[in-house]
KOLMI-961898 format. One record per residue (C-alpha): x, y, z; residue in one letter. Coordinates in steps of 0.1 Angstrom, whole numbers, plus 5000, padded with zeros to 4 digits. Layout:
<recs>
XYZA ...
</recs>
This chain:
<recs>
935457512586X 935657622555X 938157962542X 934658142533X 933058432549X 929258392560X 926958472539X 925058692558X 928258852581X 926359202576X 923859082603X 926659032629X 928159332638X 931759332644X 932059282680X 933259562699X 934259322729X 938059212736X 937859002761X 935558912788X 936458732826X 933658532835X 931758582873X 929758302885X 926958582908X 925558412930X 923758502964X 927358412980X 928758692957X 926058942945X 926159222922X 927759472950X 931059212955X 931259172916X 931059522911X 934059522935X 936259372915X 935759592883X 938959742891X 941259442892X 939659352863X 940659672842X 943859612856X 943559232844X 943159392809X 940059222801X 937059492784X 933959292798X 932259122824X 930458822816X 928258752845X 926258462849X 922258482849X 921458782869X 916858732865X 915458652892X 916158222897X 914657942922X 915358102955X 918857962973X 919957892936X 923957892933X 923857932898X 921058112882X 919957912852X 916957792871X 915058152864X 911658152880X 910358542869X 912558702837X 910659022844X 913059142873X 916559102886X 917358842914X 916459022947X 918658762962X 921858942941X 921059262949X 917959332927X 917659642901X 919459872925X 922759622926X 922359602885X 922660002884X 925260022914X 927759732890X 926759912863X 928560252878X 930960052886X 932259892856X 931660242836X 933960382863X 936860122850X 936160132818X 934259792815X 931359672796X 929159392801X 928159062788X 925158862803X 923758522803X 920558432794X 918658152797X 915258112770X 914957732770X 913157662806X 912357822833X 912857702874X 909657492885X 911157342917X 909457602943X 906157702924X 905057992944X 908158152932X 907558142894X 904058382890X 903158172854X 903857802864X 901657882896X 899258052878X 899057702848X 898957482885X 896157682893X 893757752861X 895257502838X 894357502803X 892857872812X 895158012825X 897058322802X 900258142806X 899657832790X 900757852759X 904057952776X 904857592785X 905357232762X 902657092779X 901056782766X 897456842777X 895956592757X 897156372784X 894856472811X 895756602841X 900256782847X 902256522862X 904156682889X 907156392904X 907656492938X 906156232958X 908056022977X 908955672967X 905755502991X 902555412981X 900855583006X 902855912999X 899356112993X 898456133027X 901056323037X 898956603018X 897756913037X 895757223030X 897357503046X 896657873040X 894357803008X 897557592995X 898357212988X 901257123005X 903456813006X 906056873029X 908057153022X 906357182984X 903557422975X 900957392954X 898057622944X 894257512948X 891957592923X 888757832928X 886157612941X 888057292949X 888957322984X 886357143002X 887156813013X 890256563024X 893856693010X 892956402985X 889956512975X 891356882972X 894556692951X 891956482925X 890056832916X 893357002906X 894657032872X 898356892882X 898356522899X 901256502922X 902956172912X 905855932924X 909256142916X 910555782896X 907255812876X 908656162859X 911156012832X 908955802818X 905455972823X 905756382824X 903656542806X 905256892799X 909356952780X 911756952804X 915557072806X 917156742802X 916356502823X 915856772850X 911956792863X 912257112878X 913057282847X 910557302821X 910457412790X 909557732775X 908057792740X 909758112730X 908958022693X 905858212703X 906458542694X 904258672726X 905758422746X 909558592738X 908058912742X 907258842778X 910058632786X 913058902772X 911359232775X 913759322804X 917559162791X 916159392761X 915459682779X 918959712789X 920059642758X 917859942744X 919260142773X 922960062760X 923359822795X 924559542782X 926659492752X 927159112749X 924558852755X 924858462759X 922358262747X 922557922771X 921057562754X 920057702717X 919357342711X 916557262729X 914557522715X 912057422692X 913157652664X 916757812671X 917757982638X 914558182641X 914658262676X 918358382668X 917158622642X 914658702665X 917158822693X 919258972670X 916659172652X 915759342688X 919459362698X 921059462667X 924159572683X 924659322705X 927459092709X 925858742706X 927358382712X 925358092714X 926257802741X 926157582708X 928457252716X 930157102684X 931056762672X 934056702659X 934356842625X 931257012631X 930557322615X 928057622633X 925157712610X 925058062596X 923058192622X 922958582630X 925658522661X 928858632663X 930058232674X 930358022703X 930658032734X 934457872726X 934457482736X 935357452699X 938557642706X 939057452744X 939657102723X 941457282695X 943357462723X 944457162748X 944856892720X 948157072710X 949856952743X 948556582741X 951056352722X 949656192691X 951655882696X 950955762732X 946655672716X 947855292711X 950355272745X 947055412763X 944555182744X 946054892757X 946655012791X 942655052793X 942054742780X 944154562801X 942754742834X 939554712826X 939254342811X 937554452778X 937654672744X 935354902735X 935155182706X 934155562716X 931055502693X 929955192708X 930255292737X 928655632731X 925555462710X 924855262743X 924655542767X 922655762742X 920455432738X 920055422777X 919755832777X 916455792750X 914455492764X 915055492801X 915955912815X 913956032780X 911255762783X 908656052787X 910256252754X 910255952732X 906355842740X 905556172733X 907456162701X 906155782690X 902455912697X 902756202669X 902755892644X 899855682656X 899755472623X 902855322632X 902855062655X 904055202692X 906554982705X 908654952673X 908655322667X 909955402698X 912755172691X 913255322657X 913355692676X 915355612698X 917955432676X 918155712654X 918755922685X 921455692694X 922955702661X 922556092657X 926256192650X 925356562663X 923656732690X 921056792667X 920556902627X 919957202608X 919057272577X 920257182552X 923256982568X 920756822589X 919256622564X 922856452558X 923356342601X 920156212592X 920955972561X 924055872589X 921555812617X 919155652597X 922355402577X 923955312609X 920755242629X 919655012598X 923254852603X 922454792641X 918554702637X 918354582604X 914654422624X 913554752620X 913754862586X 910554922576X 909855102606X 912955302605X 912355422572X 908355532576X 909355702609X 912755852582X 910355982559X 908756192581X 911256312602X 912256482567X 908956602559X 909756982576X 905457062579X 905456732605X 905356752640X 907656512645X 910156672624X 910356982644X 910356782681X 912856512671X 915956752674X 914756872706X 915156482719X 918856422701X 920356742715X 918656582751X 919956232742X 923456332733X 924056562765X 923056292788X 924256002770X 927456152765X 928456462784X 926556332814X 927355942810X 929755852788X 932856112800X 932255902830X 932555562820X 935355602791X 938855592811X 941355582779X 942455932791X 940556142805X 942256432798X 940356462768X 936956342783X 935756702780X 932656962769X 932956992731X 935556762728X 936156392711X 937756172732X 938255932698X 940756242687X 943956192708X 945756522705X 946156812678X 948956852658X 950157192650X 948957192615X 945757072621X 945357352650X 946757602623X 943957502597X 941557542626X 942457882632X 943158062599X 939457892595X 938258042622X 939658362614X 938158402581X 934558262592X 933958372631X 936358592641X 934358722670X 933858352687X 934258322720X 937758132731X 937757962762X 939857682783X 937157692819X 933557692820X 931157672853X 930457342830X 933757182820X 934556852839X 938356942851X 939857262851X 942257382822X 945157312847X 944156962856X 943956892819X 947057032813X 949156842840X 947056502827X 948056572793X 951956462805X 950856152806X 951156142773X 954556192775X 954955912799X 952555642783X 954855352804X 956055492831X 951755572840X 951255192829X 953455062856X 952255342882X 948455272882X 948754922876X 950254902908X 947655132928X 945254962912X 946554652921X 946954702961X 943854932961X 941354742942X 937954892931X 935254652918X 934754882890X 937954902872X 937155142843X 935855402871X 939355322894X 941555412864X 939055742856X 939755782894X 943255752899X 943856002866X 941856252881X 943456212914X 947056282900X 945756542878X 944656752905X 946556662935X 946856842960X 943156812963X 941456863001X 939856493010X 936056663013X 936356742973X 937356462960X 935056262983X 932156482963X 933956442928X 933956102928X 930456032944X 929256242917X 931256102887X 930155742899X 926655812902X 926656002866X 928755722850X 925855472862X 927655162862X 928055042899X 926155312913X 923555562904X 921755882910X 918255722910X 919555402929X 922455472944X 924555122960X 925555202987X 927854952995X 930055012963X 929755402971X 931955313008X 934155122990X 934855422966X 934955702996X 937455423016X 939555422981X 939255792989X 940155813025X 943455573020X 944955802994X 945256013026X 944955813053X 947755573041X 951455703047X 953155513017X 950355572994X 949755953000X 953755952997X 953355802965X 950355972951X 952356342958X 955656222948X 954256132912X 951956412910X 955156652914X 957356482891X 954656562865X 953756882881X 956457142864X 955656992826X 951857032832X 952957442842X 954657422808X 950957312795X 949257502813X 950957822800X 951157752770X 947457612761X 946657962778X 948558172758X 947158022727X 943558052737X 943958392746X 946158502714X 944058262691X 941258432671X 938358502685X 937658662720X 939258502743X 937558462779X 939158392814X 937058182837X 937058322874X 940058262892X 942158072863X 944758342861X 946058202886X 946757772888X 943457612893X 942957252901X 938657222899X 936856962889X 933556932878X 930557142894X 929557252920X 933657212927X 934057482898X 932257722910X 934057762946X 935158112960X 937758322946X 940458422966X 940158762947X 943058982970X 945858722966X 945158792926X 945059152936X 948659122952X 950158952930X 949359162900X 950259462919X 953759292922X 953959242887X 953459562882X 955859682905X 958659482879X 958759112893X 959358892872X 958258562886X 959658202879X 957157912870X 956457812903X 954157702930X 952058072937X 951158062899X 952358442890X 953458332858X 950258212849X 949158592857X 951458712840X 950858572808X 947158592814X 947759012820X 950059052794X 948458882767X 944959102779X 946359372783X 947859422743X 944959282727X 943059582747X 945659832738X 946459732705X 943859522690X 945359632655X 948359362664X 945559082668X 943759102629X 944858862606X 946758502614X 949358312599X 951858022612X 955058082620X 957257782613X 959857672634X 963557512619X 965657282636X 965656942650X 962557032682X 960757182656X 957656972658X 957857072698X 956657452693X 953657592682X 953357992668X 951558212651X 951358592638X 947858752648X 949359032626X 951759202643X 951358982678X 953158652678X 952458422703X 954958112708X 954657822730X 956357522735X 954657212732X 955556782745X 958456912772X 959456572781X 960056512751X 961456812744X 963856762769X 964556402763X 965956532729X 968256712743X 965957092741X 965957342714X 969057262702X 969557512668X 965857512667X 965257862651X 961858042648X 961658252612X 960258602619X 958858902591X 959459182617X 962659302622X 962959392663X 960259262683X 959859252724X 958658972746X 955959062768X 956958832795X 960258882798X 961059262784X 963759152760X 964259282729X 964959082698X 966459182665X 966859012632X 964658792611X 966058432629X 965058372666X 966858102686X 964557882710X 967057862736X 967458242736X 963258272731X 961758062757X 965358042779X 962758182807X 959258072803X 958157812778X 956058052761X 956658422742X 954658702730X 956458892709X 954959222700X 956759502677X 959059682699X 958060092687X 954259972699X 955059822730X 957460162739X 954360382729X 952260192751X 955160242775X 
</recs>
């Protein structure tokens, strides 16, 4: 990003937000047990709550971004009066609030639960809520996939209570349509219920995705966002809310001016967009105050990924696996599969706003553009340059399709055509589920890297290119979110950080999974060696959650198994894969007795990726439950209980004056996390400006810190190697401030030259604050 401020930073207010801690409410854990915790978190030394969405979603929903009515608040959390009881509570501890919304799509699974879609089922083109959804009504009748895979599937159609049902699915019945068979009720309707397998390829209305029982909403219409916001907005009026997440920014028709929309009627609001960044990538000049941080999670976790191991690791996968492939071939396939096969409906849709063309070649062209899109999607004007990329690299791949790549080009550029406008709606879909969805699952390189916002093509961050990043960030969005966990990541920060010692280890990993792989064979070899990383990376792991990690990650990779047709026979030969890591004495011996050889280096990560997230600029957010060591895995694994009262003991023990060592229970984990909190609340004056501080010596290259402006975080970086070299040696770190304390440790230092040894003699990380404003804080 470039050292220049944005041009219109007046519209973003500076943020008045620290930090946030992020709580996944659900109906397991409403409003009333969140506002429980509002204590521990002022304790914690975060300043807001960042809840997930709290609207009223599908009923039974675990997460909340299937909102069915965004006029109230989720009866099933605790309704209005849970909102006002949490917000008591957090006033009582000093606490704000940030919430998530969600404008893209709305929950269609369960009908009767969302008052408009029932009402479009019912009255169809008539009905007031029409214009709410991207339907395609020129195509006659809604397509609704829920039938069953069966051609007879229709006559399992009843008419109960002046309702269409279909098993456990409702459906309304139109006034003056419901004489007759269940058929002859279902062929008057204005929806035709439909084969479920017929919905990629033939629905009729925007979806989320690739997910039917989301569809989309058209908040570009100004009466449409009126409706659908009026009550995050209210609180925000009320001064109830003083942060607000903006989920999937690019599947909305027009973001920049639904963002100037928001932030015109929430002025003061802190706003972050879920806006996911390609490598190099920079965020429009939107009115937002940033991301919701997976920029900083790759900047972050790179640093503790050696460079050097990308070639010893290139040929390990190559070798497993019995073939080479790039990141961007790879990638262009998957996106290819993502546009004409789970997108099929998108891309007819998009090929029939250019009839002159012929149809079945300008699909092809759409959808190798999409698969050549570099980015989740343009904007103007750097949008018009991914496209001039798309459109070179597709001619390079189909130079068959010139002439119809460069008629479908043209208007793609032409900003007053509809396709123009839709088009980016489809790459941001293609690029999710080609890659995020697909591609993390099939490329086993490393998987450590394999995450949300990342590039697994980029192996590791060196310090200076993590210093640029930040001074960058500093200057141009200094109120972006930071983060290392999201309900969305695929492994947790501390399974990433114990993965990225295999770095370190390049042969010693060779030998190891050669030989599991070798006596415990999967067909799929590419899949065995993503397998056997994640395995090690999160071990301990109980047999029930990795038997749903890996049915999921094998289905989503779509290689030997899928979601839509799932083999069954490859899918026991995984769970058996599964059961004899536990089941086999020599081979769970082996698994544990690797995984803790690597197990005290990844703590060394894991602290010190932490400590940088949370001291780098921006504001820095703590995923539930990551203050302590966290070993998820991708959802629904990530959003698991909190075991909130062990947190609760062990801070109070921290308090009390332990000092803990890097160990098993994870208290040095909390009490960095606390720490760090707790002096960017107390003295945010310390955290304003950033500058690298260089280290001398022989293990320079093995630590990473930086001056906040008065705040210096330090962290060491590669320990095996580290260690291999002997340690710090006369490694010195060059201070501007004369007597500084640690916050971890509560010794004081003097003098302008720091030793390593001395500095991280305890843990491998420091944060070294001015001595006279820690005792005032005292």
């Amino acid at each position: 990003m470039p050292d220049t401020p944005r041009p219109d930073a007046t519209t973003a207010p500076t943020t008045r937000v620290g930090s946030t801690y992020r709580v996944q409410i659900r109906p397991g854990f409403d409003l009333d047990a969140t506002a429980g915790l509002t204590d521990y978190l002022a304790d914690l030394g975060v300043t807001h709550l960042y809840s997930a969405p709290l609207l009223t979603a599908t009923p039974g929903s675990a997460h909340g971004y299937d909102v069915v009515d965004p006029r109230s608040v989720n009866p099933e959390l605790g309704g209005e009066a849970g909102r006002q009881r949490l917000l008591r509570a957090l006033r009582a501890a000093g606490l704000g609030l940030v919430v998530d919304i969600v404008p893209n799509h709305v929950g269609v699974a369960q009908p009767a639960a969302n008052p408009a879609w029932w009402d479009v089922l019912r009255r169809g083109r008539e009905s007031a809520y029409a214009t709410w959804f991207d339907i395609d009504w020129n195509r006659g009748r809604l397509l609704l996939p829920v039938l069953a895979d069966s051609p007879d599937a229709l006559d399992d159609l009843k008419v109960v209570d002046g309702e269409l049902r279909y098993h456990e699915h409702r459906f309304p019945i139109a006034d003056g349509t419901g004489a007759g068979s269940p058929r002859e009720v279902h062929d008057r309707q204005h929806y035709e219920l439909v084969n479920w397998r017929r919905g990629d390829a033939e629905l009729t209305y925007r979806r989320f995705f690739a997910v039917s029982d989301l569809a989309g909403l058209r908040v570009e219409d100004p009466e449409v966002f009126a409706a659908t916001h009026a009550e995050i907005l209210r609180w925000a009026d009320a001064g109830e809310l003083d942060g607000i997440r903006v989920d999937h920014p690019d599947g909305l028709r027009d973001p920049a001016g639904y963002l100037a929309r928001l932030r015109a009627a929430a002025p003061e609001a802190w706003l972050l967009v879920e806006k996911i960044l390609e490598y190099g990538e920079e965020l429009p000049d939107w009115p937002v105050d940033g991301t919701t941080g997976y920029d900083a999670l790759a900047a972050a976790g790179g640093l503790f990924v050696d460079p050097d191991a990308e070639g010893d690791f290139t040929a390990l996968d190559t070798r497993l696996t019995g073939h080479a492939t790039s990141w961007q071939n790879l990638t262009h396939d998957t996106k290819w599969e993502a546009a004409t096969r789970l997108l099929a409906a998108e891309l007819n849709r998009l090929a029939a706003l250019v009839p002159e063309l012929e149809p079945a070649a300008t699909r092809q062209a759409l959808a190798e553009l999409a698969a050549c899109f570099p980015v989740y999607r343009g904007y103007p004007p750097e949008g018009a340059r991914h496209l001039a990329a798309a459109r070179a690299e597709a001619g390079r791949r189909r130079p068959d399709l010139a002439d119809t790549l460069d008629a479908v080009t043209a208007r793609l550029r032409d900003p007053e055509h509809e396709l123009g406008a839709r088009f980016p709606q489809f790459t941001g879909a293609v690029m999710a589920k080609g890659v995020e969805d697909t591609a993390y699952y099939r490329w086993s390189r490393f998987v450590a890297l394999n995450e949300v916002g990342g590039s697994p093509a980029h192996f590791g961050v060196p310090p200076a290119e993590f210093h640029r990043f930040a001074a960058s960030r500093q200057v141009r969005w200094p109120a972006s979110m930071t983060t290392l966990s999201t309900h969305d990541t695929k492994r947790g920060e501390d399974v990433r950080a114990r993965l990225a010692v295999l770095s370190e280890l390049p042969d010693r990993w060779a030998d190891q999974v050669s030989d599991w792989m070798s006596r415990a064979p999967l067909p799929d070899p590419a899949f065995a060696h993503l397998l056997w990383q994640t395995a090690v990376g999160a071990w301990p792991i109980e047999r029930e959650r990795l038997h749903a990690y890996v049915e999921k990650a094998a289905r989503e990779a779509s290689v030997s198994t899928s979601w839509t047709d799932p083999d069954l026979a490859f899918e026991r030969e995984l769970h058996a894969l599964v059961d004899r890591m536990y089941d086999d004495p020599h081979l769970h011996g082996e698994i544990t007795a690797f995984a803790d050889a690597i197990t005290p280096a990844g703590w060394s990560n894991s602290l010190g990726q932490k400590l940088v997230q949370l001291a780098m600029p921006g504001v820095p957010d703590t995923y539930q439950g990551t203050e302590l060591w966290e070993n998820s895995l991708v959802d629904p694994d990530n959003r698991r209980p909190v075991d909130f009262a062990v947190r609760r003991e062990l801070l109070a023990r921290l308090d009390g004056g332990r000092r803990p060592g890097v160990a098993a229970d994870g208290a040095a984990k909390l009490l960095v996390v606390s720490r760090t909190l707790r002096l960017r609340r107390d003295h945010p004056e310390l955290f304003t400006g950033y500058r690298p501080v260089p280290a001398h010596g022989p293990a320079g290259s093995h630590a990473v810190a930086f001056d906040r402006g008065g705040a210096i975080a330090v962290a060491a970086r590669l320990p095996l190697g580290l260690a291999r070299a002997g340690g710090w040696r006369d490694t010195t770190l060059s201070l501007s401030v004369h007597r500084v304390t640690d916050l971890f440790t509560g010794r004081v230092y003097s003098g302008s030259e720091l030793l390593m040894d001395d500095l991280l003699g305890i843990y491998p990380v420091a944060l070294l604050a001015p001595t006279d404003a820690v005792e005032a804080a005292a």
